[in-house]
Backbone as JSON, one array per atom type, in Angstrom:
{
  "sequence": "XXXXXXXXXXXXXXXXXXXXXXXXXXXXXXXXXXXXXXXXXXXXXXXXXXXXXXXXXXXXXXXXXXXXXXXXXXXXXXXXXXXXXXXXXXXXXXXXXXXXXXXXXXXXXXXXXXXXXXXXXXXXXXXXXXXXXXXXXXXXXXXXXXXXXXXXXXXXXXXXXXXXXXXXXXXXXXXXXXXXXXX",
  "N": [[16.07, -6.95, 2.2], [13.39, -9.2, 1.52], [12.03, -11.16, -1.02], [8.76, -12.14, -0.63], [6.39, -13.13, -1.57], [4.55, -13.08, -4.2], [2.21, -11.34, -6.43], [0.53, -11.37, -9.35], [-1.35, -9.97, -11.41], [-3.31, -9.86, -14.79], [-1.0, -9.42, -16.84], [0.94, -10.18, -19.6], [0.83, -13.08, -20.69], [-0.4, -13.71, -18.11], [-3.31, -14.16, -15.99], [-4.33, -13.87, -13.54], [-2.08, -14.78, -10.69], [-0.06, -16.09, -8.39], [2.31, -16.19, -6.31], [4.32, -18.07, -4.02], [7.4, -17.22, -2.17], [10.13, -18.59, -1.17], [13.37, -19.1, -0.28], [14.97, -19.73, -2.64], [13.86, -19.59, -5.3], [12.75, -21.34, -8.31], [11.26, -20.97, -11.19], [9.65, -23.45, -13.41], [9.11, -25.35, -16.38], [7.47, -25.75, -19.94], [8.49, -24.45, -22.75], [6.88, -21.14, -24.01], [4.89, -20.9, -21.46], [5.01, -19.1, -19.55], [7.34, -18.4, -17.98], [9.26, -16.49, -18.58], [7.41, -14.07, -18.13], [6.74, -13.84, -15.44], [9.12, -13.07, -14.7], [9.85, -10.7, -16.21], [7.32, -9.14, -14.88], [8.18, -8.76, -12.75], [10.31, -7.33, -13.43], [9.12, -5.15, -13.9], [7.75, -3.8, -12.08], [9.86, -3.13, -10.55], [10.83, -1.16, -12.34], [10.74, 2.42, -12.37], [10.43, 4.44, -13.84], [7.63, 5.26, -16.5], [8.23, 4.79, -19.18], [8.44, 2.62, -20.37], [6.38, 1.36, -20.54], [4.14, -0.23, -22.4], [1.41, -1.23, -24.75], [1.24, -3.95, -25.19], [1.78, -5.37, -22.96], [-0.28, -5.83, -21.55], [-2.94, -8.16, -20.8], [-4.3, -10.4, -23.3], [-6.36, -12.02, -23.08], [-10.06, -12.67, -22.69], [-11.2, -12.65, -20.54], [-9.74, -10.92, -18.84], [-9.04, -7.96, -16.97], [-8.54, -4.38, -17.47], [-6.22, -2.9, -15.5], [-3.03, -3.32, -14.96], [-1.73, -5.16, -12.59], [0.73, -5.2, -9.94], [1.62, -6.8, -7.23], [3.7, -7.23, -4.51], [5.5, -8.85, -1.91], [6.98, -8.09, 0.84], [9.67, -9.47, 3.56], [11.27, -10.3, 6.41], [13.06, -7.55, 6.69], [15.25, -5.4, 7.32], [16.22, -3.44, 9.7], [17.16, -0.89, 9.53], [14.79, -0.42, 7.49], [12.51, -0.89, 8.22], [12.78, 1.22, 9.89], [13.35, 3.84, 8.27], [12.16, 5.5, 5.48], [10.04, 3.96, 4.16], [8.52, 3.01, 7.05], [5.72, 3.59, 7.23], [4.5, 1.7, 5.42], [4.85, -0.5, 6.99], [3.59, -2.94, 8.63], [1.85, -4.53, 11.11], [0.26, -6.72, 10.99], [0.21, -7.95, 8.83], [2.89, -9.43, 9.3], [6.7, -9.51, 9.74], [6.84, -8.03, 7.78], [6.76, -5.96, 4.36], [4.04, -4.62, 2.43], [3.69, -3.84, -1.33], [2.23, -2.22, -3.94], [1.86, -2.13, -7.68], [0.33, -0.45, -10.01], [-0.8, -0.13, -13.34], [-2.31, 1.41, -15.8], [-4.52, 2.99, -18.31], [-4.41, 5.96, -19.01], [-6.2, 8.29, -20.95], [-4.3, 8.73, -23.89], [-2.17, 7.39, -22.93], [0.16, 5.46, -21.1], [0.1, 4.97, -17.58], [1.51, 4.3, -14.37], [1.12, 3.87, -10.92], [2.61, 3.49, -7.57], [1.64, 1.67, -4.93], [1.14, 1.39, -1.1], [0.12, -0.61, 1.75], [-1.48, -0.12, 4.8], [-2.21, 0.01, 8.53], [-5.11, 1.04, 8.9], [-7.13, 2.45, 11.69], [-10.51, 1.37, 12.69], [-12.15, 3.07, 13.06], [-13.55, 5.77, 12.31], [-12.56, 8.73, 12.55], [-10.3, 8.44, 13.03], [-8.79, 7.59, 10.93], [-6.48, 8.45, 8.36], [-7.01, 10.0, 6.71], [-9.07, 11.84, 7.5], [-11.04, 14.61, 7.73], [-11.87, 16.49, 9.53], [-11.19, 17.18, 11.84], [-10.96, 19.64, 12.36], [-13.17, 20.86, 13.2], [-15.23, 22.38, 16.0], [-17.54, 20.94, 16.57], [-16.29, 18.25, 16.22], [-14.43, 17.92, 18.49], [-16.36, 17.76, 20.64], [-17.79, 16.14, 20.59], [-15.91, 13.94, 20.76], [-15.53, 14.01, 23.77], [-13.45, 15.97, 24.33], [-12.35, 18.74, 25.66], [-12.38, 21.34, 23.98], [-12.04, 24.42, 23.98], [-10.19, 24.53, 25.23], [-7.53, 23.55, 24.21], [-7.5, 24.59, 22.23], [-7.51, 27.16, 22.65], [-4.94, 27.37, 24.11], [-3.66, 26.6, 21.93], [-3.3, 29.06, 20.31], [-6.3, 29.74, 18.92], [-7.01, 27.89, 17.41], [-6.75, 24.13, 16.3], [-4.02, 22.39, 15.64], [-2.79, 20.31, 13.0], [-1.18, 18.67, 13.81], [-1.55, 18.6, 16.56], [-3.96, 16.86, 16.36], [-2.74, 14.51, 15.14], [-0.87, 13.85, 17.34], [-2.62, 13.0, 19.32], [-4.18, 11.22, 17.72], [-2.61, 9.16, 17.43], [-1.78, 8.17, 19.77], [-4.52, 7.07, 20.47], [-4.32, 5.24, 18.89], [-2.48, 3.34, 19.5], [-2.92, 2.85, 22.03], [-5.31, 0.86, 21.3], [-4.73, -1.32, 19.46], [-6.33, -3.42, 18.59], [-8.42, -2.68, 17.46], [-7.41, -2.25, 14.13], [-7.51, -2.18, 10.88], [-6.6, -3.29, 7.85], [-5.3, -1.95, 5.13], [-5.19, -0.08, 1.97], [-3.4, 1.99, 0.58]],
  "CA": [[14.66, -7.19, 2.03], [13.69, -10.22, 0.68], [10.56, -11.38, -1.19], [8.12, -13.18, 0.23], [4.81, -13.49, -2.27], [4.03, -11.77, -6.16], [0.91, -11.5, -6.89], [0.76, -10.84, -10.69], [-2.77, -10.23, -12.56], [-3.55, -9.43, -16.2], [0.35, -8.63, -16.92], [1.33, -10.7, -21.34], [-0.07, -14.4, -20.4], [-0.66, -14.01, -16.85], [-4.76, -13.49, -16.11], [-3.85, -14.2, -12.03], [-0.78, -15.49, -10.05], [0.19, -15.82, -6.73], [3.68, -17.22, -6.16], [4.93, -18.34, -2.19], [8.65, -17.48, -2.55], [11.71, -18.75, 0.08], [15.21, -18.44, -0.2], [15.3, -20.04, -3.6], [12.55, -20.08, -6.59], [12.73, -21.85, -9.71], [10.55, -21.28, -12.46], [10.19, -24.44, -14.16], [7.72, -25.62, -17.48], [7.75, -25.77, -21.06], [8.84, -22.89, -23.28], [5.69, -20.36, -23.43], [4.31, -21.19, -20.79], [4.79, -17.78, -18.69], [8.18, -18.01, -16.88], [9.63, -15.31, -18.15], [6.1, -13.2, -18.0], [7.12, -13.75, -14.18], [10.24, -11.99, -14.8], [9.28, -9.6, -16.41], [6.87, -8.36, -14.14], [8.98, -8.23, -11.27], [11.04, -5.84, -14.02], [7.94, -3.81, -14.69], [7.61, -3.71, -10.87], [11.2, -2.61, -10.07], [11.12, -0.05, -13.16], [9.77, 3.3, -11.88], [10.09, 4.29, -15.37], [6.61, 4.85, -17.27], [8.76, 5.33, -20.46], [8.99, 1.37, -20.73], [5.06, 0.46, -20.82], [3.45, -0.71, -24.0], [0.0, -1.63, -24.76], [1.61, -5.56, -25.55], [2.01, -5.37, -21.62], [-1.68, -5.98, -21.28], [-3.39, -9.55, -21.11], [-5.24, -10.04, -24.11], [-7.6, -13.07, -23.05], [-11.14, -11.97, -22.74], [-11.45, -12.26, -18.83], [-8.75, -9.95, -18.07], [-9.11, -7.03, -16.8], [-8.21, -3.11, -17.78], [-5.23, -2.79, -15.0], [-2.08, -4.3, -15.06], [-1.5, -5.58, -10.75], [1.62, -6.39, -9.35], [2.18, -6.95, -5.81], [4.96, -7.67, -3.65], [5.33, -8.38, -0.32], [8.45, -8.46, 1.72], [9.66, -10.11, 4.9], [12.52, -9.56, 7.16], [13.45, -6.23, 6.84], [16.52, -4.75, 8.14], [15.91, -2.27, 10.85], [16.77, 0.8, 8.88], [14.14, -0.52, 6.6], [11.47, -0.91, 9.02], [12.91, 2.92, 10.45], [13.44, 4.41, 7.31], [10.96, 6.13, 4.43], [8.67, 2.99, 3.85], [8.15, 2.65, 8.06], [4.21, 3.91, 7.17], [3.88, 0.34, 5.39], [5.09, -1.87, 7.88], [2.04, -3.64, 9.13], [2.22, -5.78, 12.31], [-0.74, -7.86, 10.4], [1.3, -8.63, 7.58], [4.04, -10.14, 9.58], [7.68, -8.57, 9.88], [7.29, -7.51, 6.13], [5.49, -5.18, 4.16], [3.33, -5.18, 0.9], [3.5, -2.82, -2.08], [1.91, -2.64, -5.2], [2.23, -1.56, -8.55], [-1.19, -0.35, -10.96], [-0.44, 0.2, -14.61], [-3.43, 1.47, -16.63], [-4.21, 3.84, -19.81], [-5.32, 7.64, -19.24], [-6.27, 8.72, -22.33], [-3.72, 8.45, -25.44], [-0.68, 7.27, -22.18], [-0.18, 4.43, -19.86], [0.6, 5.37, -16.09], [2.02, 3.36, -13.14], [1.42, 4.15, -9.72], [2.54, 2.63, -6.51], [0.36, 1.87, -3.62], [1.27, 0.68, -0.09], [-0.71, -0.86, 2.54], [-1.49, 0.61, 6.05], [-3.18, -0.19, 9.4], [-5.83, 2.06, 9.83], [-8.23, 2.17, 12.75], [-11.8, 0.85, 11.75], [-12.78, 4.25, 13.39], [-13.35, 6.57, 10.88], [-12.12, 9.74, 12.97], [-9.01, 8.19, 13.18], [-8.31, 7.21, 9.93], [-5.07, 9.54, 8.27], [-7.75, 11.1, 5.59], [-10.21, 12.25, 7.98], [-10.29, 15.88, 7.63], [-12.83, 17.08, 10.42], [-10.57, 17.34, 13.31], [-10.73, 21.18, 13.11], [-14.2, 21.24, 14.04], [-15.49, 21.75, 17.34], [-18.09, 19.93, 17.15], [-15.76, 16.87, 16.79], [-13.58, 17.56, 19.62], [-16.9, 17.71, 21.8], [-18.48, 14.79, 20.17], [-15.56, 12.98, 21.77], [-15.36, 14.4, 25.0], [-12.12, 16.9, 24.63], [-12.44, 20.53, 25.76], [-12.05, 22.06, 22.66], [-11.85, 25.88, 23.8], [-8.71, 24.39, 26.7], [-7.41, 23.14, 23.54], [-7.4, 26.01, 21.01], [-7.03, 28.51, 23.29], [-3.23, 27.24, 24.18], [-2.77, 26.69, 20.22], [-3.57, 30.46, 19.5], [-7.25, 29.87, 18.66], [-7.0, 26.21, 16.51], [-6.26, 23.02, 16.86], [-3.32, 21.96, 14.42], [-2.83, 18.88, 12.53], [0.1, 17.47, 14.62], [-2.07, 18.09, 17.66], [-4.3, 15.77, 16.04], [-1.68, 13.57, 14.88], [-0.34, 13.01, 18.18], [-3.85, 12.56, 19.98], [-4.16, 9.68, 17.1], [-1.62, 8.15, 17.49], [-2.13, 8.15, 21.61], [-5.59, 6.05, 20.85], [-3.7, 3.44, 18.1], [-1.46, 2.6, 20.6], [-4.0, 1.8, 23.23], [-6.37, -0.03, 20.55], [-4.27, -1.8, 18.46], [-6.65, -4.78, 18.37], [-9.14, -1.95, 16.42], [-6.82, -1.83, 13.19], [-7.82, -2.81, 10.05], [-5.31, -3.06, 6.4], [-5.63, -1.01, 3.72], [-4.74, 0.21, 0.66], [-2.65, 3.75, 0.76]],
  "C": [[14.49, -8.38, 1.08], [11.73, -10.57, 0.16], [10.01, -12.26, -1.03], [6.89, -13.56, -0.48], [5.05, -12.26, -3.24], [2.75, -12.6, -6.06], [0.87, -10.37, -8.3], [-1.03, -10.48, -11.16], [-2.76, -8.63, -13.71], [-2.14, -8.69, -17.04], [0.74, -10.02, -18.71], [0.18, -11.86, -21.11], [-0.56, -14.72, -19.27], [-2.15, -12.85, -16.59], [-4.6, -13.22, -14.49], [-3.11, -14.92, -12.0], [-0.38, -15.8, -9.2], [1.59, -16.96, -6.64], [3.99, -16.89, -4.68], [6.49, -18.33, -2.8], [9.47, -17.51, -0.89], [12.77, -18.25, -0.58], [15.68, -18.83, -1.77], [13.91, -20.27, -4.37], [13.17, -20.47, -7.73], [11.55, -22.04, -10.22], [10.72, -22.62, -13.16], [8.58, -24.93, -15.15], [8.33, -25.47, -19.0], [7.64, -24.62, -21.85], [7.27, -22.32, -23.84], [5.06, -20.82, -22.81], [4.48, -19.88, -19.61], [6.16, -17.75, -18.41], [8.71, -16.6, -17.1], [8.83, -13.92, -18.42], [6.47, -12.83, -16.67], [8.14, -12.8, -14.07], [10.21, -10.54, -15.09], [8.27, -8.45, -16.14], [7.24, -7.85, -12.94], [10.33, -6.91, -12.24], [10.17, -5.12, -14.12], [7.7, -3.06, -13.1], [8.53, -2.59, -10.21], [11.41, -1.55, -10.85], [10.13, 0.83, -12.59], [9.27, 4.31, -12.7], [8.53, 4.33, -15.87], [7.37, 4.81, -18.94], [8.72, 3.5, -21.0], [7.57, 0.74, -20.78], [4.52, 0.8, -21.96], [2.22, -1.12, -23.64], [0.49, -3.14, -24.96], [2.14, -5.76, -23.95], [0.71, -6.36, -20.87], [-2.11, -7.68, -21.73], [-4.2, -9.54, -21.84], [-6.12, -11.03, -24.2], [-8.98, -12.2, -22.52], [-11.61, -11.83, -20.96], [-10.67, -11.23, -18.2], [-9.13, -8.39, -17.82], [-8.37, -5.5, -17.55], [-6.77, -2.6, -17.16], [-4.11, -4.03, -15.06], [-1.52, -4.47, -13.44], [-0.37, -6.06, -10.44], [2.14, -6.09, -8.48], [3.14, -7.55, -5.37], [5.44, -7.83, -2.17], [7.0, -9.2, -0.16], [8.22, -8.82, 3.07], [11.4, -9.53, 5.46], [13.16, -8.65, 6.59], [14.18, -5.72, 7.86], [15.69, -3.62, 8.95], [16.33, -1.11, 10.32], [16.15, 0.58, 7.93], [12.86, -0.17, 7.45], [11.53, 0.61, 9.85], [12.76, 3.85, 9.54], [11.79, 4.73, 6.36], [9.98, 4.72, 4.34], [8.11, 2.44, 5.53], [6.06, 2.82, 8.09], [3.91, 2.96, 6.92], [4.33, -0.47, 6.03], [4.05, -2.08, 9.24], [2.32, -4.81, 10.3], [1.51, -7.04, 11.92], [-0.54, -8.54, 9.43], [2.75, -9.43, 7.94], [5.16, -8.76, 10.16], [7.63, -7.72, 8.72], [6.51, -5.97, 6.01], [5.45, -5.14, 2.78], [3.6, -3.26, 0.07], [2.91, -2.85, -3.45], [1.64, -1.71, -6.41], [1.08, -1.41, -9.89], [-0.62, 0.16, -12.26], [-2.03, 0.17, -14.96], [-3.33, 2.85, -17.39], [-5.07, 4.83, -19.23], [-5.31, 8.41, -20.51], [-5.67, 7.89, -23.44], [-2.28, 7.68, -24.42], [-1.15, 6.23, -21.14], [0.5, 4.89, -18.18], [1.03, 4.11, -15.3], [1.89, 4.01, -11.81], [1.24, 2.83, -8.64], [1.43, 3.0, -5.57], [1.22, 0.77, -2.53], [0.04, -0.05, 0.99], [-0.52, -0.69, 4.15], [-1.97, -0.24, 7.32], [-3.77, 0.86, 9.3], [-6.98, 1.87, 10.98], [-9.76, 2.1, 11.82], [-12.56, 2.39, 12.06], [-12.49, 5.51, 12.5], [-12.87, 7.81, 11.07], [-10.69, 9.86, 12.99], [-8.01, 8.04, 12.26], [-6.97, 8.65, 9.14], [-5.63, 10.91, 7.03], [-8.19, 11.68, 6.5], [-9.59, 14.31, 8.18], [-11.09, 17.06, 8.68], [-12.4, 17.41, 12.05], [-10.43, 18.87, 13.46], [-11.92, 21.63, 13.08], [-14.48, 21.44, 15.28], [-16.52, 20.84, 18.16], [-17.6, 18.43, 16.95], [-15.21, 16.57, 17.88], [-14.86, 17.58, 20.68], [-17.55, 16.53, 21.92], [-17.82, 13.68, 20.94], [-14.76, 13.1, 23.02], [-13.95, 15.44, 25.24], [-12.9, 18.35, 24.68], [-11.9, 21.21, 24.94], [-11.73, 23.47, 22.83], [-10.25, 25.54, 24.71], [-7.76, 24.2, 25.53], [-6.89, 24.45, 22.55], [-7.04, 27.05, 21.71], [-5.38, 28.17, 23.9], [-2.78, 27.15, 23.08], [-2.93, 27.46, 19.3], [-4.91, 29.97, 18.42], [-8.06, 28.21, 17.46], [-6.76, 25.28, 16.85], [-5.41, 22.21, 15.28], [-3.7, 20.65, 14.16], [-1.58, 17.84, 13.27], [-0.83, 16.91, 16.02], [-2.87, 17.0, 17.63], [-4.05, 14.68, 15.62], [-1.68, 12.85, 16.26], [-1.73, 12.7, 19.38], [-4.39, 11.53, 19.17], [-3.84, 9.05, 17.2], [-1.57, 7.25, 18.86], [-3.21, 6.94, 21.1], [-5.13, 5.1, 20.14], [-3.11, 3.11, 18.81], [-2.4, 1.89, 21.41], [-5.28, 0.95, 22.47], [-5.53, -0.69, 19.64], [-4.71, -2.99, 17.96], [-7.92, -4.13, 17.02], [-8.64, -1.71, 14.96], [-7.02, -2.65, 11.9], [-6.2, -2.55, 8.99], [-6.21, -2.62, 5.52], [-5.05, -0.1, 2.92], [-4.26, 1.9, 0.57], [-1.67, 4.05, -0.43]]
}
Protein backbone atom coordinates (compact mmCIF):
# COMPACT_ATOMS: atom_id res chain seq x y z
CA UNK A 1 0.00 0.00 0.00
CA UNK A 2 1.44 3.03 -0.84
CA UNK A 3 0.52 6.66 -0.08
CA UNK A 4 -0.96 8.70 -2.29
CA UNK A 5 -2.17 12.25 -0.50
CA UNK A 6 -2.00 13.56 3.62
CA UNK A 7 -4.13 15.84 4.38
CA UNK A 8 -2.98 17.30 7.75
CA UNK A 9 -5.11 20.17 9.63
CA UNK A 10 -4.55 21.90 12.98
CA UNK A 11 -1.78 19.14 14.01
CA UNK A 12 1.91 21.71 16.16
CA UNK A 13 2.40 24.37 13.12
CA UNK A 14 0.25 22.92 10.60
CA UNK A 15 -3.37 25.03 10.38
CA UNK A 16 -4.06 22.96 6.74
CA UNK A 17 -1.96 20.74 4.36
CA UNK A 18 -2.49 18.76 1.56
CA UNK A 19 0.58 16.96 0.21
CA UNK A 20 0.40 14.96 -3.60
CA UNK A 21 2.85 12.12 -2.81
CA UNK A 22 4.66 9.60 -5.69
CA UNK A 23 7.22 7.18 -5.30
CA UNK A 24 9.56 9.62 -3.65
CA UNK A 25 8.81 12.86 -1.32
CA UNK A 26 11.20 15.20 0.01
CA UNK A 27 10.46 17.59 2.53
CA UNK A 28 12.57 20.45 1.88
CA UNK A 29 12.77 24.31 3.76
CA UNK A 30 14.38 26.02 6.45
CA UNK A 31 14.64 24.64 9.98
CA UNK A 32 11.05 25.35 11.71
CA UNK A 33 9.34 25.55 9.13
CA UNK A 34 7.02 22.28 9.63
CA UNK A 35 8.89 19.31 8.04
CA UNK A 36 9.09 17.35 10.71
CA UNK A 37 5.32 18.42 11.94
CA UNK A 38 4.73 16.30 8.61
CA UNK A 39 6.38 13.47 10.17
CA UNK A 40 5.12 13.46 12.93
CA UNK A 41 1.72 13.32 11.95
CA UNK A 42 2.00 10.51 9.78
CA UNK A 43 3.45 9.00 13.40
CA UNK A 44 0.37 10.21 15.21
CA UNK A 45 -1.55 8.63 12.30
CA UNK A 46 0.20 5.20 12.33
CA UNK A 47 0.12 5.19 16.35
CA UNK A 48 -3.17 3.57 17.45
CA UNK A 49 -1.96 4.37 20.79
CA UNK A 50 -4.02 7.26 22.66
CA UNK A 51 -1.32 6.99 25.42
CA UNK A 52 1.03 9.27 23.15
CA UNK A 53 -1.37 12.48 22.69
CA UNK A 54 -0.59 15.70 24.45
CA UNK A 55 -2.35 18.90 24.50
CA UNK A 56 1.22 20.47 22.65
CA UNK A 57 -0.25 18.29 19.70
CA UNK A 58 -2.81 20.96 19.09
CA UNK A 59 -2.28 24.11 16.73
CA UNK A 60 -2.12 27.01 18.79
CA UNK A 61 -2.74 29.88 16.09
CA UNK A 62 -6.07 31.47 16.56
CA UNK A 63 -7.81 30.06 13.33
CA UNK A 64 -7.34 26.56 14.16
CA UNK A 65 -9.67 24.52 15.00
CA UNK A 66 -10.62 22.09 18.20
CA UNK A 67 -9.77 18.62 16.21
CA UNK A 68 -6.62 17.41 15.28
CA UNK A 69 -7.36 15.79 11.12
CA UNK A 70 -5.23 13.51 9.49
CA UNK A 71 -6.02 11.84 6.37
CA UNK A 72 -4.51 9.40 4.21
CA UNK A 73 -5.28 8.04 1.17
CA UNK A 74 -3.80 5.06 -0.50
CA UNK A 75 -3.40 3.74 -4.03
CA UNK A 76 -2.53 0.46 -5.47
CA UNK A 77 -3.44 -1.95 -3.15
CA UNK A 78 -2.50 -5.47 -3.26
CA UNK A 79 -5.39 -7.74 -3.82
CA UNK A 80 -5.51 -9.20 -0.37
CA UNK A 81 -5.80 -5.62 0.60
CA UNK A 82 -8.61 -4.71 -1.50
CA UNK A 83 -10.15 -8.57 -0.24
CA UNK A 84 -9.19 -8.34 3.14
CA UNK A 85 -10.70 -6.35 6.48
CA UNK A 86 -10.52 -2.73 4.99
CA UNK A 87 -12.51 -4.11 1.50
CA UNK A 88 -15.70 -1.78 3.02
CA UNK A 89 -13.33 1.33 2.18
CA UNK A 90 -12.35 0.66 -1.16
CA UNK A 91 -14.21 3.17 -3.22
CA UNK A 92 -14.32 2.83 -7.03
CA UNK A 93 -14.61 6.91 -6.82
CA UNK A 94 -11.50 7.27 -5.12
CA UNK A 95 -9.54 5.40 -7.65
CA UNK A 96 -7.79 1.89 -6.93
CA UNK A 97 -7.04 3.26 -3.34
CA UNK A 98 -8.74 4.02 -0.33
CA UNK A 99 -8.95 6.96 2.23
CA UNK A 100 -8.79 6.84 6.03
CA UNK A 101 -8.73 9.24 8.59
CA UNK A 102 -7.63 9.93 11.88
CA UNK A 103 -9.76 12.63 14.54
CA UNK A 104 -7.94 13.48 17.74
CA UNK A 105 -9.96 15.68 20.12
CA UNK A 106 -10.42 16.29 24.10
CA UNK A 107 -13.46 14.56 26.04
CA UNK A 108 -13.41 15.99 29.14
CA UNK A 109 -10.06 15.86 31.37
CA UNK A 110 -8.58 13.00 28.06
CA UNK A 111 -7.72 13.26 24.48
CA UNK A 112 -9.24 10.46 22.11
CA UNK A 113 -8.40 9.32 18.54
CA UNK A 114 -10.71 7.70 16.37
CA UNK A 115 -10.45 6.36 12.90
CA UNK A 116 -12.90 6.94 10.19
CA UNK A 117 -13.11 5.40 6.68
CA UNK A 118 -14.89 6.42 3.69
CA UNK A 119 -17.73 4.48 1.88
CA UNK A 120 -19.99 4.54 -1.23
CA UNK A 121 -23.30 4.83 -0.13
CA UNK A 122 -26.38 5.04 -2.32
CA UNK A 123 -27.91 8.67 -2.33
CA UNK A 124 -31.10 6.59 -1.48
CA UNK A 125 -31.66 6.78 1.93
CA UNK A 126 -33.29 3.15 2.28
CA UNK A 127 -30.27 1.86 1.11
CA UNK A 128 -27.86 3.46 3.03
CA UNK A 129 -25.97 0.68 5.75
CA UNK A 130 -27.63 2.81 8.85
CA UNK A 131 -31.07 2.70 7.72
CA UNK A 132 -32.87 0.80 10.27
CA UNK A 133 -36.56 0.53 8.86
CA UNK A 134 -36.25 -2.46 6.75
CA UNK A 135 -38.28 -4.49 9.31
CA UNK A 136 -41.28 -2.62 8.65
CA UNK A 137 -43.90 -3.56 6.40
CA UNK A 138 -44.80 -0.66 5.44
CA UNK A 139 -41.33 -0.30 3.79
CA UNK A 140 -41.28 -3.45 1.99
CA UNK A 141 -44.73 -2.31 0.41
CA UNK A 142 -43.70 1.20 -0.13
CA UNK A 143 -41.27 -0.45 -2.54
CA UNK A 144 -43.24 -2.89 -4.17
CA UNK A 145 -41.98 -6.35 -2.35
CA UNK A 146 -44.59 -8.76 -0.96
CA UNK A 147 -43.78 -8.49 2.42
CA UNK A 148 -46.11 -11.37 3.91
CA UNK A 149 -44.24 -13.95 0.69
CA UNK A 150 -41.28 -12.65 2.37
CA UNK A 151 -41.69 -13.16 6.13
CA UNK A 152 -43.70 -15.91 5.92
CA UNK A 153 -40.60 -18.13 4.39
CA UNK A 154 -38.29 -16.30 7.14
CA UNK A 155 -40.54 -17.63 10.07
CA UNK A 156 -42.59 -14.43 10.38
CA UNK A 157 -39.59 -11.48 9.77
CA UNK A 158 -37.53 -10.29 7.49
CA UNK A 159 -33.77 -10.53 8.71
CA UNK A 160 -30.99 -8.21 8.26
CA UNK A 161 -28.97 -10.32 5.72
CA UNK A 162 -32.20 -10.61 3.75
CA UNK A 163 -31.95 -7.02 3.58
CA UNK A 164 -28.37 -6.97 3.09
CA UNK A 165 -28.50 -9.06 0.15
CA UNK A 166 -31.63 -7.26 -1.51
CA UNK A 167 -29.12 -4.06 -1.06
CA UNK A 168 -26.62 -5.05 -2.34
CA UNK A 169 -28.74 -6.60 -5.55
CA UNK A 170 -29.89 -2.71 -6.23
CA UNK A 171 -25.96 -1.19 -5.74
CA UNK A 172 -24.93 -3.36 -8.23
CA UNK A 173 -27.51 -2.39 -10.77
CA UNK A 174 -27.17 1.50 -9.80
CA UNK A 175 -23.81 2.07 -9.30
CA UNK A 176 -23.98 5.44 -11.06
CA UNK A 177 -26.47 6.37 -7.75
CA UNK A 178 -23.44 6.21 -5.18
CA UNK A 179 -22.34 8.89 -3.33
CA UNK A 180 -18.79 9.03 -0.66
CA UNK A 181 -18.96 9.28 2.72
CA UNK A 182 -17.63 9.37 5.86
CA UNK A 183 -17.96 5.86 7.97
Amino acid sequence: MKIKEIYIENFRSIVKLEIGCSDLVILVGRNSVGKSNVLLALDLFFNIRDKVLTDDMFCTFSEAGSEIIIEVSFGELAESEREGRLKKYVCPSLGPGLKIGKVVKREGDKLRSYYHGWVEEPKVVWLQSDFKGYGTQAFWQGEGVDFFAYTSAKGGRISRDLFEEFRQTYIEKHRNDLVLCNA
